[in-house]
Every structure is written in structure tokens, then in C-alpha cells.
N, C-alpha and C positions, 0 to 999 in steps of 0.2 A: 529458668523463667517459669513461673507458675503457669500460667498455658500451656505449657510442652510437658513439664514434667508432671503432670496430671491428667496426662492424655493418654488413650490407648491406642493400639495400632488402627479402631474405629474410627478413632478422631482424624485419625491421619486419611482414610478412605474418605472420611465425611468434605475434608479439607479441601482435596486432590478433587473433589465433585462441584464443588463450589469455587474453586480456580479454576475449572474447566469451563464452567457457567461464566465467569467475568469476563477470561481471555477470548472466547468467543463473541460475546457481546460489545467489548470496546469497542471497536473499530466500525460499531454502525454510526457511530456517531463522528469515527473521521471519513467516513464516506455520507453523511446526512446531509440534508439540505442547508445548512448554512455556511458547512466546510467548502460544498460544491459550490455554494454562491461566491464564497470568500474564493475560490481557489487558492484555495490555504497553501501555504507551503509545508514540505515534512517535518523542515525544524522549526517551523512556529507552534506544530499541534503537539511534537516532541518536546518542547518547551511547557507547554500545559500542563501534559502528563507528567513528565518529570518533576514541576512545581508542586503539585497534587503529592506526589511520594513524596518529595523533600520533606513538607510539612505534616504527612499525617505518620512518617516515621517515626515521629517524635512522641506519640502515641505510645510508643513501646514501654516509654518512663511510666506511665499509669497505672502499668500491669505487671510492675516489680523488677523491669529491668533495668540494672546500671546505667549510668552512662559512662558510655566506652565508645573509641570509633579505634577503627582497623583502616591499616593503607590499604589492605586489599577490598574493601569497598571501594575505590576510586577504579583497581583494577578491575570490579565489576563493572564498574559506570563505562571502561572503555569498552569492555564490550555490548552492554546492554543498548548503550546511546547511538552508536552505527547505526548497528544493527534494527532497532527500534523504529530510526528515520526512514531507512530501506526496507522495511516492515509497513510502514503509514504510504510509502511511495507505492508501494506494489498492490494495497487496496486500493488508491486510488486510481490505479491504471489498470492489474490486470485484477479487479474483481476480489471481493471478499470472500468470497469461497474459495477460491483455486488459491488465492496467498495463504490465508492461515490455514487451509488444508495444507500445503505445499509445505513452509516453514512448520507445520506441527510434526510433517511425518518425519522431515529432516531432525528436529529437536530428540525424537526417541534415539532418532540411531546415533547420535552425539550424547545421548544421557547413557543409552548403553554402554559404547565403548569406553567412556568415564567411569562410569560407575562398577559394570562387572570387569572389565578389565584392567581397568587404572587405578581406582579403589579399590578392588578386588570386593566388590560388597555379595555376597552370598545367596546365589541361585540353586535353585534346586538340580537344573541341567543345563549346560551353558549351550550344548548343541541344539539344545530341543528350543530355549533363548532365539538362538542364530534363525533359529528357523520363524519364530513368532517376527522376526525382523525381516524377513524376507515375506513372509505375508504382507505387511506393514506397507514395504516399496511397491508390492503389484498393486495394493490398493492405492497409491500415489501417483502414479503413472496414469493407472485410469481415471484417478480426479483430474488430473491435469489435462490429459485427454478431450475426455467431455466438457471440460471448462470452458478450453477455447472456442471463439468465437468461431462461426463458418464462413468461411471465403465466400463474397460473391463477386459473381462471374460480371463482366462488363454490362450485360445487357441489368444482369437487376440491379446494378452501380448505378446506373444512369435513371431510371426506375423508382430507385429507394431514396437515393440520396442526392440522384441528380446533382451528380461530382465528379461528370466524363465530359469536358468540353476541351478540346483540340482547337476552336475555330482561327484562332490568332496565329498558332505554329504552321496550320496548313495555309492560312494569306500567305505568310510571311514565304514559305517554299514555292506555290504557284505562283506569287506576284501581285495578287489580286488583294482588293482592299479588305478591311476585315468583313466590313458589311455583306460583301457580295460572296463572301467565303461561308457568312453565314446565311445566308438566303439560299444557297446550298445543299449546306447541312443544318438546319435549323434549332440544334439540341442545345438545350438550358444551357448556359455558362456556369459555369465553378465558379464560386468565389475564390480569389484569388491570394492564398494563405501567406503574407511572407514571416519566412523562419529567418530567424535572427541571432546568432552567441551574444549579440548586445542586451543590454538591457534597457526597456526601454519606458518600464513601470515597475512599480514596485508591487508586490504580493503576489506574483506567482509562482505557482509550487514547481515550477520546473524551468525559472532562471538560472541556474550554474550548468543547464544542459542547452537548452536556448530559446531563443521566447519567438510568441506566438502573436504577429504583430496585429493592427486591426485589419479585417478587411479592407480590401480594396478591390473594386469592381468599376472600370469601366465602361458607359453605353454611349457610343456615340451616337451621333447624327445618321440617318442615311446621308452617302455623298451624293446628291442628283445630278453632281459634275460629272462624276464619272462614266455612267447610262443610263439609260433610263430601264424601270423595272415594270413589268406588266402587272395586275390585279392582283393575278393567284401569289407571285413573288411579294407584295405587300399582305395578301394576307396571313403570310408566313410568316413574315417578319412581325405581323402585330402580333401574333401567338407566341412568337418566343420572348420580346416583347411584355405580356400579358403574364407569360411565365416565371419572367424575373420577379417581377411585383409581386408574385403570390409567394416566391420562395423566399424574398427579403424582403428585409421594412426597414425605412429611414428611422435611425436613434434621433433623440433631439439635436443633438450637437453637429446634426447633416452625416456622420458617419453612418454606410449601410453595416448593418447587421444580418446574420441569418435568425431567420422566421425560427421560431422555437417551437414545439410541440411536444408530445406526449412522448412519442416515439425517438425525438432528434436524442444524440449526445452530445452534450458541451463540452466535450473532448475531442480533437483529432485522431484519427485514427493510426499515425504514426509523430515521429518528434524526432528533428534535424538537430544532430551532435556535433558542435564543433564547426559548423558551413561543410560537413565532409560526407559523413553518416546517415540515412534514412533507417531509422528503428523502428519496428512494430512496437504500439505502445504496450502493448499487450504482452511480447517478449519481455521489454523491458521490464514491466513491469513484476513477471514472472522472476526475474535475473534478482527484482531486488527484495521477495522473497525465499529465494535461494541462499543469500546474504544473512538475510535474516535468520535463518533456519540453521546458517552456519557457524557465522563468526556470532550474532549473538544469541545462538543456543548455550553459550557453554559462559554466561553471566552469571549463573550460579556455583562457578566452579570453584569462583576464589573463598565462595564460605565455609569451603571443607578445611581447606589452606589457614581459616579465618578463626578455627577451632583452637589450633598451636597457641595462640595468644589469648586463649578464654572467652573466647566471642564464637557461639555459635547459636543454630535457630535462629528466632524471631530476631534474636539479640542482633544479628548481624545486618537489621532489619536500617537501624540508626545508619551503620555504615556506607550502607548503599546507596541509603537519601542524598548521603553528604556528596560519599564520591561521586554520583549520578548529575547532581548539580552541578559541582567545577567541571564535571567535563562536557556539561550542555553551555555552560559560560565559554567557555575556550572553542565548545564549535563556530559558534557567533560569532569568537574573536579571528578564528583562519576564516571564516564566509566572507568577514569586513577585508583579509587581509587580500582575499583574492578576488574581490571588487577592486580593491588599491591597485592591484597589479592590472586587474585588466584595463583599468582607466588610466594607466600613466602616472601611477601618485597623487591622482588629485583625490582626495580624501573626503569633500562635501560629497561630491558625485557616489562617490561607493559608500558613504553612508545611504543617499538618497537611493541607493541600488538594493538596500537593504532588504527583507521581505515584511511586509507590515503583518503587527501580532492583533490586528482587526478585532479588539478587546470587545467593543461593542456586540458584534455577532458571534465572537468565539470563548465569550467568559465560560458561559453557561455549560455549552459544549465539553469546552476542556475541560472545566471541573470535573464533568457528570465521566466524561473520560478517565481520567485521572483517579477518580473513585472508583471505578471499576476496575482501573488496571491495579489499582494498589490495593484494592482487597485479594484480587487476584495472585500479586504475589505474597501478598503475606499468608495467603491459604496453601501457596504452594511452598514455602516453604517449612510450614508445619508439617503436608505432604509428605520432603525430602524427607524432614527430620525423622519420622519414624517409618517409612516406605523405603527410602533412599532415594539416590541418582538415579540407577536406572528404573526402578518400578514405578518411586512417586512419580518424578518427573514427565514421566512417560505417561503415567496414568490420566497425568494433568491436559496432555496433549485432546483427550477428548474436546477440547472446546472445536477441534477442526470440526465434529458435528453441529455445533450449534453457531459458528459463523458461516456453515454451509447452509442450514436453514434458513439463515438471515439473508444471506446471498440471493439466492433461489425464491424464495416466496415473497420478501421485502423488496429487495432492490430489483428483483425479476434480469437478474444478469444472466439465467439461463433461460430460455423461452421456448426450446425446442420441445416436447415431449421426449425423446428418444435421449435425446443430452441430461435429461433429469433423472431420467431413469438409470442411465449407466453411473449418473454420478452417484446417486444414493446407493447404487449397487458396490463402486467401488469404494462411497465412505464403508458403506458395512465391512466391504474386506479389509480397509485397513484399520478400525473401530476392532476388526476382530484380531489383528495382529498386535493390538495395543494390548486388550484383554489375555492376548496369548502372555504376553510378556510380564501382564500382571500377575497372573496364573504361576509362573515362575519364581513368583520373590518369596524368598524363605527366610520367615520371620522377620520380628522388629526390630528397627536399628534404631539406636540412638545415639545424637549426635550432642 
């Protein structure tokens, strides 16, 4: 291809900086305000992005290359497309910093054992290597670290978020009505969340694990049947009372809503598996850039495999679109096929269970998405081509710096001082275990 074989090993450092640049930056816009409006699901914004590659793949015929497609493009789509979903999953849950930091660190120590050890591609020292990888993990550890969120204690639950209310469980054990139970203890009610495996609408990003029904809050009457209450016990009850109203507001359709603010998130802060499970969303969300970082770090494996038949580089660029598309077609097709099961066959339904692709709010999004991720890889694979597996790859991984800045100063996910500080401290050490490993690669390779 005339882009690669006109390029120097600068080109390839130029590349690897500017993949670094995209892959950090995508994914503000699957955590941006319209994704968060839409509650987008993973395979709908993976669907975008995907479409974006499919078509601007085809780019590659302009600038001298054949056309050719390889099966082992399809074998990259199995791994990229997972892993991709559980990639968009884990920004949306646990945060844009902590995931593409987290799957960036993992992606080196997968491009390394590929590349110096399974390709044997040519380091200057493999122990001194081992050791730039093990910087890498301590700086990972401590992004993760300081990412997570800080537990609060019951009293600032109740305080903050005003999401500690018993009053119903304690009637129901003393005997007494809920009223008098609460004239008592007179603290805010919870809204009252019900978690569901069913589904019970369509577009949300976290129905195949289980949905998130609408509020439901009720406020009875006092009973005056029951006793009578003196002054001070009525003016307690208009306070909590007086409290509800300021923490929810009637939507039009008479369903109460919670009260929105600057501060609230429209997210729970755990998510019910199965009717069996209580997950940290936060865990999980970590779990699904773990995934990410795992099974699809190693999506560019099959274009070394992709060489033996004359397809390599950019070339291999066509392949990927292809196969990356049938296999986002065929996720679709098991998603419809396990709404069919859990509905009993009836096949309207699990289509209606579908997640909506909310074209109207999400054109624009995924495109601008999609354009980033696809320059991104096509930069990273110029990267590979003359860096390799382990160096470029790895080098590429710097975007953990620039989704950690986005994380942090944009989305404000970290707000503590002390948590910012350690985090910048640990991107530097694992930033410096990257650099370590760059330092290592000897000479240009070409693929």
C-alpha cells in the first residue's frame, strides 16, 4: 500500500499518537448527554461505531489498495465486537477513566506476550520488557484504586441521597401502621426501585441483565381510625411529608419521578441479575472492561495470521469492516433469539423487546463516534505495521491518558482531591511502563 510502504518508523510513532488521541476520546460521546438521555444500549452505540468502520473501510481502494477480503477479518470482528459492547458497558457504568485506563493496561500485557513471545518480534531485552510490564500493572492497580467511588456510611446515605427508609419493614414487624411507624422515625422514603429480568420497554442499555422499573412510591392517608395524634406528631409528619415533594415531582403521565439535579445520577447504584444477584454497578462495570482489555485486546491478532494470504496493513483494513459487520448482524440475531426464549416463542414480543437504535438522538453521536474510532484504528494499525505488536500496540495504549482527562475534568467522575491526585500519579506510572516498553523495541518491522 502506498501509505505504509512510504513510511518511516516516524510515521509509525506519528500514527500510534494520534490512535492514542481517538481511542481516548471516543467514548465521550458514549458517555455524552444524549447517549445518557437515550440510555443507549451497548449494542445499539456498537452498532454505530461499527457501521462508521464498515463504510469508511472502503477508503482503503483510494489510496492504491486491492480489493481483497480475508476470513480472518470476520475472526477479528469476533473478537473486537464483544469485547467492544463490554467496553461501551463499563464506560457507562464504571466511569471513563477507570475503564479505558483499566482495558488499556490489560491491552499491553496481551500485545506483549503476542508479539515478543508468540511472534517473537525483536526486543532489545526481554527481562528489562517484563519489567517495563510490571510498572505498567502497579500503575493499573492504582488507577483502579482511586477511581472507585467512596462508600458512604448510612448517616450521609440518608443525607445525600436520602435512600435509607425502613419505615414499612419496621410497621410490618411491630404491628403498627405504616403511618404511626412513621411518625416515629420520620426519615424521607426511598423511592421504591423495582428490578425486573423482564422487560418491560424498550432502549435500555442493561435489559438482558434486568430492567429498571418506574418508580413507585406510595403516601397514604393518615388513619385517624386508628389514634389520635397530638400537634408536635403532625408537625412531623408535614415535614417528611413537605420532604417527599421537594425530593420528587409528578411526570405528566401522574408517574412520580425523582427530582433531578446537578449533583443526582440517573443511574442506580447497583443492578439486580437474574431476580438472584445484587451487583455493584461499578463492579460490573469494571468486570466489563476487564473483557474488554481481554478477549478484545487480541482483535488485531488475526492480521498477522492475514499476511500468509497477501493481506496485510491498512490492506487488512477492508477485512475487518466486513467481518466486524456480519458479526454485529448475528449479535442482533442471538439478542432477538433470547427475547424469543424468554418470552415463550412469541416473536412480536421479543422483537418489541428489542433495544431502540433512537436514530434521531444517536445519528450524530455515532457517527462522530465511529469517526474517531475508525481513524483510530486505521492509525493503529500503521502503528503495528512498522512498531509491531508489542511496541506499537502498546504505545497506542496512551489514549488511557486522554480518557482519564476526559473522565476527570469533563465528566467530573472523580471529585475528591486526594482521588485525583493519586490517579494522575498512577496514570504517570503506568504512562511510564508504556514508554518503558517503547524504549525496548528494536527496530522497524514491516509487515
Amino acid at each position: 500500500m502506498i501509505i505504509v510502504s512510504n513510511c518511516t518508523e516516524t510515521c509509525g510513532w506519528a500514527a500510534g499518537l494520534i490512535a492514542a488521541l481517538s481511542f481516548g476520546s471516543f467514548g465521550v460521546l458514549v458517555k455524552g448527554k444524549a447517549s445518557t438521555k437515550c440510555d443507549i444500549h451497548p449494542l445499539v452505540m456498537q452498532t454505530y461505531k461499527c457501521t462508521i468502520c464498515f463504510l469508511t473501510s472502503w477508503l482503503v481502494l483510494l489510496v492504491g489498495e486491492p480489493l481483497r477480503f480475508s476470513l480472518w477479518g470476520i475472526v477479528s470482528g469476533l473478537f473486537w465486537v464483544p469485547g467492544s459492547i463490554a467496553g461501551i458497558f463499563a464506560i457507562r457504568n464504571a466511569g471513563l477513566a477507570v475503564s479505558v485506563g483499566m482495558w488499556s493496561a490489560l491491552n499491553v500485557i496481551s500485545s506483549l506476550i503476542w508479539g515478543i513471545f508468540i511472534f517473537e518480534e525483536s526486543v532489545k531485552n526481554k527481562l528489562s520488557t517484563c519489567c517495563g510490564a510490571m510498572v505498567l500493572i502497579s500503575g493499573l492497580v492504582g488507577m483502579s484504586l482511586s477511581s472507585k467511588p467512596k462508600s458512604l456510611s448510612p448517616k450521609s446515605k440518608v443525607e445525600k441521597n436520602n435512600f435509607e427508609d425502613n419505615t414499612e419493614v419496621k410497621a410490618a414487624i411491630s404491628g403498627e401502621s405504616e403511618d404511626e411507624a412513621l411518625i416515629k422515625d420520620p426519615k424521607p422514603r426511598a423511592e421504591k426501585v423495582k428490578l425486573r429480568s423482564k422487560i418491560t420497554h424498550r432502549g435500555s442499555s442493561f435489559d438482558t441483565l434486568s430492567n429498571i422499573g418506574k418508580s413507585v412510591r406510595k403516601i397514604s392517608p393518615v388513619n385517624n381510625n386508628l389514634r389520635s395524634i397530638n400537634s408536635e406528631e403532625k408537625d412531623q409528619l408535614n415535614q417528611v411529608e413537605e420532604g417527599r415533594e421537594k425530593d420528587h415531582k409528578l411526570s405528566p403521565d401522574g408517574d412520580e419521578t425523582k427530582h433531578s439535579n446537578k449533583n443526582d445520577k440517573s443511574d442506580k447504584d447497583t443492578i439486580l441479575i437474574m431476580d438472584r444477584w445484587v451487583v455493584s454497578r461499578w463492579n460490573l462495570g469494571l468486570t466489563g472492561a476487564i473483557i474488554n482489555g481481554t478477549w478484545g485486546s487480541t482483535y488485531m491478532i488475526p492480521m498477522h495470521y492475514a499476511k500468509a494470504e497477501g493481506i496485510s496493513g491498512a490492506g487488512f483494513l477492508l477485512s475487518f469492516g466486513c467481518g466486524s459487520m456480519l458479526v454485529t448482524i448475528y449479535m442482533w440475531f442471538l439478542l432477538y433469539l433470547f427475547h424469543s426464549a424468554r418470552l415463550h416463542g412469541k416473536f412480536q414480543k421479543a422483537y418489541q423487546s428489542m433495544p431502540s437504535l433512537h436514530l434521531r438522538q444517536m445519528a450524530l453521536p455515532g457517527f462522530l463516534s465511529g469517526i474517531l474510532y475508525s481513524l483510530g484504528n486505521f492509525c493503529s494499525i500503521i502503528a503495528i505495521s512498522h512498531l509491531g505488536q508489542g511496541v506499537g500496540f502498546s504505545f497506542v495504549q496512551l489514549s488511557m491518558l486522554v480518557s482519564g482527562l476526559w473522565g476527570i475534568f469533563y465528566f467530573e467522575e472523580i471529585t475528591e482531591k486526594d482521588q485525583i491526585l493519586n490517579w494522575l500519579i498512577s496514570a504517570l506510572v503506568a504512562i511510564s511502563g508504556i514508554l518503558w516498553l517503547s524504549f525496548e523495541h528494536n527496530g522497524s518491522i514491516t509487515h
